[in-house]
C-alpha positions as CSV (number, residue, x, y, z in Angstrom):
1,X,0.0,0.0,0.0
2,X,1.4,3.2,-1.1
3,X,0.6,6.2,0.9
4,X,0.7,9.9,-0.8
5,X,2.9,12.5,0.4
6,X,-0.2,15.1,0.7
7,X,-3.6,14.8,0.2
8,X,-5.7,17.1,-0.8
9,X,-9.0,17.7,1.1
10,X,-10.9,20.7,-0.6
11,X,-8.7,23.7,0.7
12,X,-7.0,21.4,3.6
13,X,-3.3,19.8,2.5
14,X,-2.8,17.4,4.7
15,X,0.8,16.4,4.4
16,X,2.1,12.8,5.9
17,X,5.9,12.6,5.6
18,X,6.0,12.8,9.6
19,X,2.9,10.5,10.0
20,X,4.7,7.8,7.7
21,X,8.3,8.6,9.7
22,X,6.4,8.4,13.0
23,X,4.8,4.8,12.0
24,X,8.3,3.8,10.2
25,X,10.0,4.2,13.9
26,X,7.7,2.2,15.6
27,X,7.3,-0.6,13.5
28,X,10.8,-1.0,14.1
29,X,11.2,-0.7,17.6
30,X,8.1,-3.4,17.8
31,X,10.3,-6.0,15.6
32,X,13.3,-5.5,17.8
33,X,11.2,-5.9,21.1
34,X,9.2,-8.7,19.4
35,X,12.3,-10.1,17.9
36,X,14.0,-9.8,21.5
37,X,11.6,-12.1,23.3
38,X,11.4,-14.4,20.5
39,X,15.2,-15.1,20.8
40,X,14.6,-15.2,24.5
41,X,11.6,-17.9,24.6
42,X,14.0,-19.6,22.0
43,X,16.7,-19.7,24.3
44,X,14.7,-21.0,27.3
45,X,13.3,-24.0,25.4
46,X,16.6,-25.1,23.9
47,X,18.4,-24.5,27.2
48,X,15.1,-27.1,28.8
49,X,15.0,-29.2,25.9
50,X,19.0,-29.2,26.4
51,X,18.6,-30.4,30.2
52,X,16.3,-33.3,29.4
53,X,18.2,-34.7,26.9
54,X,21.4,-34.7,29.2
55,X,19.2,-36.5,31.8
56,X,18.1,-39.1,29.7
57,X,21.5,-39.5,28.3
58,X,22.7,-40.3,32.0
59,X,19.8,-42.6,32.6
60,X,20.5,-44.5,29.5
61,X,24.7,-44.5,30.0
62,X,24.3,-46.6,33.5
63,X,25.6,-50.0,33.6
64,X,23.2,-52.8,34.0
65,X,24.5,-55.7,36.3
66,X,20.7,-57.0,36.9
67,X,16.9,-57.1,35.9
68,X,16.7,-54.3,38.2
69,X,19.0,-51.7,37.1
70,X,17.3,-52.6,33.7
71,X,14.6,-51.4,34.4
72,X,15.6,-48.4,35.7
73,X,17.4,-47.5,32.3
74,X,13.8,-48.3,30.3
């Protein structure tokens, strides 16, 4: 969508090089805040998705010596 730089409303000009500036500005501080907690929801699942995989590894690396330490690794 293209908006004009003026508009012209009877005898009223209304001019919007400030208004699209103004809109510009925040629709790129939104992206970086949005972007921001993205990367920081991102983070915290890898970082728990991470620590359960490093316990299951340890749960699956112990030695069995019986039918009871078996099933503690299943």
């Amino acid at each position: 969508m293209v908006i004009e730089t003026s508009n012209q409303i009877g005898a009223l000009s209304l001019k919007t090089d400030h208004v699209k500036g103004g809109l510009k500005r925040w629709i790129d501080i939104w992206k970086d805040a949005f972007s921001r907690d993205l990367h920081k929801k991102a983070k915290t699942l890898l970082e728990s998705l991470t620590d359960e995989i490093k316990q299951i590894k340890l749960k699956i690396e112990k030695p069995v010596k019986d039918i009871d330490s078996l099933g503690g690794v299943m």
